[in-house]
N, C-alpha and C positions, 0 to 999 in steps of 0.2 A: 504494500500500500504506500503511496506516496502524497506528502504533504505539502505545501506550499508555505514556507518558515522563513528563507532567506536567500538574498539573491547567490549567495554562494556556491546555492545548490545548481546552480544555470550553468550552459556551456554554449557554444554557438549553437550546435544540431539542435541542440534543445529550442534556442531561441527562433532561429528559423524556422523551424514546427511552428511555432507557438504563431509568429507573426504568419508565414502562410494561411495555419487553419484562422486566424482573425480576420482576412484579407477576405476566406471562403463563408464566411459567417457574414460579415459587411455587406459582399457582395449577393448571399443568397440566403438572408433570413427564415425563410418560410422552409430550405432546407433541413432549418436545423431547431425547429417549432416544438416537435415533440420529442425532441432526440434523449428529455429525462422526465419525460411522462411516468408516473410513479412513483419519484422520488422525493424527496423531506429534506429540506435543507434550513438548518440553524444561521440566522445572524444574532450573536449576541455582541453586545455590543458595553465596554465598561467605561468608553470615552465616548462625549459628541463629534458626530459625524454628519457630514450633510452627504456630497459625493461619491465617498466609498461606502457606506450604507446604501444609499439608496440606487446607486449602480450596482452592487451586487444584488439587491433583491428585486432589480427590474431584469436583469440577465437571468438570473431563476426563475423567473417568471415566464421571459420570452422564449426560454427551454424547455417549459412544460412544466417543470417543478413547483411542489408549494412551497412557500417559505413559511418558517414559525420565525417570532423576532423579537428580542427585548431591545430596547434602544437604550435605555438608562439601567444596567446590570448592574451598578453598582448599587443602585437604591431600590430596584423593583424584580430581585430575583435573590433567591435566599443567601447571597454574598451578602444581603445586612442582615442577613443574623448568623454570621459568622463560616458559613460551609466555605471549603478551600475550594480552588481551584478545580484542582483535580479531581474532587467530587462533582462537581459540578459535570466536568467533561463526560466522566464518566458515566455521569444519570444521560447525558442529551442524545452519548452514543448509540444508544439503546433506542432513541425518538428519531433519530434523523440517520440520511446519509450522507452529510458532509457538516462542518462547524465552522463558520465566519467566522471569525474573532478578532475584537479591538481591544487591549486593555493595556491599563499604564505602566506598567511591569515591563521590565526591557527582556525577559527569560520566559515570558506564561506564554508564547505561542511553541515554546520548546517542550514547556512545561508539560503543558494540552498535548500535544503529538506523543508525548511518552504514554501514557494513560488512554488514549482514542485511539475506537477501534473503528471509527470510518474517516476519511481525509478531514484534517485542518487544515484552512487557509487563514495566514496571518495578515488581519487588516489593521495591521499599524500596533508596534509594541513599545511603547513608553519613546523614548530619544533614541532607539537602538534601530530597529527596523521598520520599513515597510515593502517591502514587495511587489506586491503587485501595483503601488504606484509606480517606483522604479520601471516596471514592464509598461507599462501606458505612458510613462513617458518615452522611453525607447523606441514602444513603435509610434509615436507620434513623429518622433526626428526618423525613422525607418520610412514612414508614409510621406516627408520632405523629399525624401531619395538622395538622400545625404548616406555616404559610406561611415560605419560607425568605427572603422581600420583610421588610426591616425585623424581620431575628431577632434577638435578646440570648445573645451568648454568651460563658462566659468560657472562657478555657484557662486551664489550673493545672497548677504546677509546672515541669519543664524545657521553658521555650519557647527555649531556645538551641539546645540539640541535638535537638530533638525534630521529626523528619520528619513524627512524622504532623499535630501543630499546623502546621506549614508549610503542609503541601498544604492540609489542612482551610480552610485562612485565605483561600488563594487560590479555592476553589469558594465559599467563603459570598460571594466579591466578586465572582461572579459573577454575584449578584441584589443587589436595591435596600436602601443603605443598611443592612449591617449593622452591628452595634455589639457590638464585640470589647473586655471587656474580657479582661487579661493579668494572672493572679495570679499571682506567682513572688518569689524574691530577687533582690537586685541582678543578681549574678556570674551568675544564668539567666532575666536579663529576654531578650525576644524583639528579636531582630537588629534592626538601623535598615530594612535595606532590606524587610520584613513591615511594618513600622511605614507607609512609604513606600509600599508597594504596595496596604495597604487604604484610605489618603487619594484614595491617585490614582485608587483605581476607587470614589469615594463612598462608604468603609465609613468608622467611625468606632473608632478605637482608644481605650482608658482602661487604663492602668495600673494596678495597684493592690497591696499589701499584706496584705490580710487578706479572709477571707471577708463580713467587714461590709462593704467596700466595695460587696459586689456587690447588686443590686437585688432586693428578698427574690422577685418577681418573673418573675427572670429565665429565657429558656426552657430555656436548657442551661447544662450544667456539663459541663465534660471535662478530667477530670483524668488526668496523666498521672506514668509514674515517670522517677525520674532516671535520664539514660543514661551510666549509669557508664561501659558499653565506651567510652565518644565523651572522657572527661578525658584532656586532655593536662597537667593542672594536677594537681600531687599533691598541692596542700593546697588543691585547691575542694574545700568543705567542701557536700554537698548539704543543702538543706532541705525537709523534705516537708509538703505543707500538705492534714495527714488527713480524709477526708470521715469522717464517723460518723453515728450518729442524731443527737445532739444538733446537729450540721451542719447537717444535711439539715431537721432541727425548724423549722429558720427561714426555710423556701424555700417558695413554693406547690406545689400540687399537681398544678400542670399543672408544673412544673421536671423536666426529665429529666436523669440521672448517667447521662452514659459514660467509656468508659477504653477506650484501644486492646489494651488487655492485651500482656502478664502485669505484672499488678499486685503490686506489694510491700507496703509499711506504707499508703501513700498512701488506699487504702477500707479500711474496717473492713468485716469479713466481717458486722457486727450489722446493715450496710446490705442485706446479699445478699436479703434478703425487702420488703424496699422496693419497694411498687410501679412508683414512679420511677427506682430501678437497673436498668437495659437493656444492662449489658456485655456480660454471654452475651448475647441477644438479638442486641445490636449482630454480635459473633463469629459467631454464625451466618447471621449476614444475607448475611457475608462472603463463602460459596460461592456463595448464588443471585444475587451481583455481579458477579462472577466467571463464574457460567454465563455471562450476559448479555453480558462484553465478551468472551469467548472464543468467544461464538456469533456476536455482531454483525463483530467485529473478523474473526476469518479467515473467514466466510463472505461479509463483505458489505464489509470493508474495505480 
């Protein structure tokens, strides 16, 4: 049985599967209607979500599948009266054939996979992981027809607590030589060990300061907001580093802007008609990624 926990689990064959059957789902919906007729699929959910909720449970949907759902686990499922985790997993294994999961925990989608006997898929774990955002952004720079061998990409803004930079950082190192650079402040530069894990698989990391550093060039920009929920420090002071037009003025035109969303101050709304702003875009890509590992995964995993 196989789970969906971390992008580390990817390799190219993998990912071109993945974006192919997404491409055959996009392309022929009514193909793939009932393709999990029968099936019970869990979103539980211990953090707020707008997009990864309710893209996975429109993709089980459009699959034939029911979904059961809590949206606030933390306060309206027996986690407040104390049941662990793992109990937990254990009771829904028995209800469903697959398990959503968001919680704030940077270990409980590993946790859940040890104890479940039908696939987890990990929808966002505390500052550590997310996954299958990572995949939806990928194939979004994949549906550019941009080569992901030798891509320039920067992340911007919180690279300390920020999952989805994480995961993202680990699938681009899964092809040849990408070149990361890191815009942020000090207090939310990107952890040692991301630093260390894009050396060790031939990516190349750059730091940097300000939007001049980055290469007018470069393919992607992905900015993100600060994660407030994640401050254990009450005087980090966040700093946001705004994309606008006058930003965007000195980038080419093959440069793409994404955001995992929901975006704060960080894009200016003057961007939203830029033909290079692909956030929506991005967002909706979300559910046909989703079809795709919910179809591959409990069918064929």
């Amino acid at each position: 049985m196989k789970h969906i926990i971390s992008c580390e689990q990817f390799d190219r064959v993998y990912l071109d599967h993945l974006f192919q059957l997404t491409d055959d789902i996009m392309d022929k919906p009514e193909k793939y209607m009932h393709s999990l007729d029968g099936k019970v699929i869990a979103t539980m959910f211990f953090e707020p979500s707008t997009r990864t909720r309710l893209s996975f449970e429109a993709a089980i949907l459009r699959l034939g599948a029911k979904n059961i759902s809590t949206e606030n686990a933390q306060e309206a499922s027996s986690a407040s009266k104390g049941e662990s985790l793992e109990d937990t997993i254990r009771v829904l294994s028995g209800y469903t054939d697959g398990i959503v999961m968001r919680h704030y925990d940077k270990d409980a989608a590993v946790r859940a996979a040890v104890v479940s006997s039908v696939p987890v898929f990990n929808a966002g774990s505390g500052s550590g992981a997310h996954p299958t955002q990572a995949l939806l952004d990928m194939y979004t720079i994949h549906k550019c027809g941009k080569s992901f061998d030798h891509l320039s990409v920067a992340v911007v803004g919180d690279l300390l607590f920020g999952r989805t930079v994480h995961s993202l950082i680990k699938l681009l190192s899964v092809y040849d030589h990408a070149i990361i650079y890191g815009l942020s402040s000090s207090h939310f530069a990107l952890p040692k060990e991301y630093i260390d894990y894009l050396r060790k698989h031939n990516s190349t990391y750059i730091p940097c300061r300000s939007f001049d550093d980055l290469p007018e060039d470069i393919d992607v920009i992905y900015n993100t907001r600060t994660q407030l929920e994640r401050f254990t420090e009450s005087d980090l002071a966040p700093r946001e580093f705004v994309v606008n037009k006058k930003i965007m003025s000195r980038f080419s035109d093959n440069t793409i802007l994404l955001h995992p969303l929901p975006r704060n101050a960080e894009i200016s709304t003057d961007v939203d008609d830029d033909p290079r702003a692909l956030y929506f875009k991005q967002a909706h890509n979300g559910m046909w990624v989703r079809m795709a590992l919910l179809y591959d995964t409990i069918l064929n995993g």
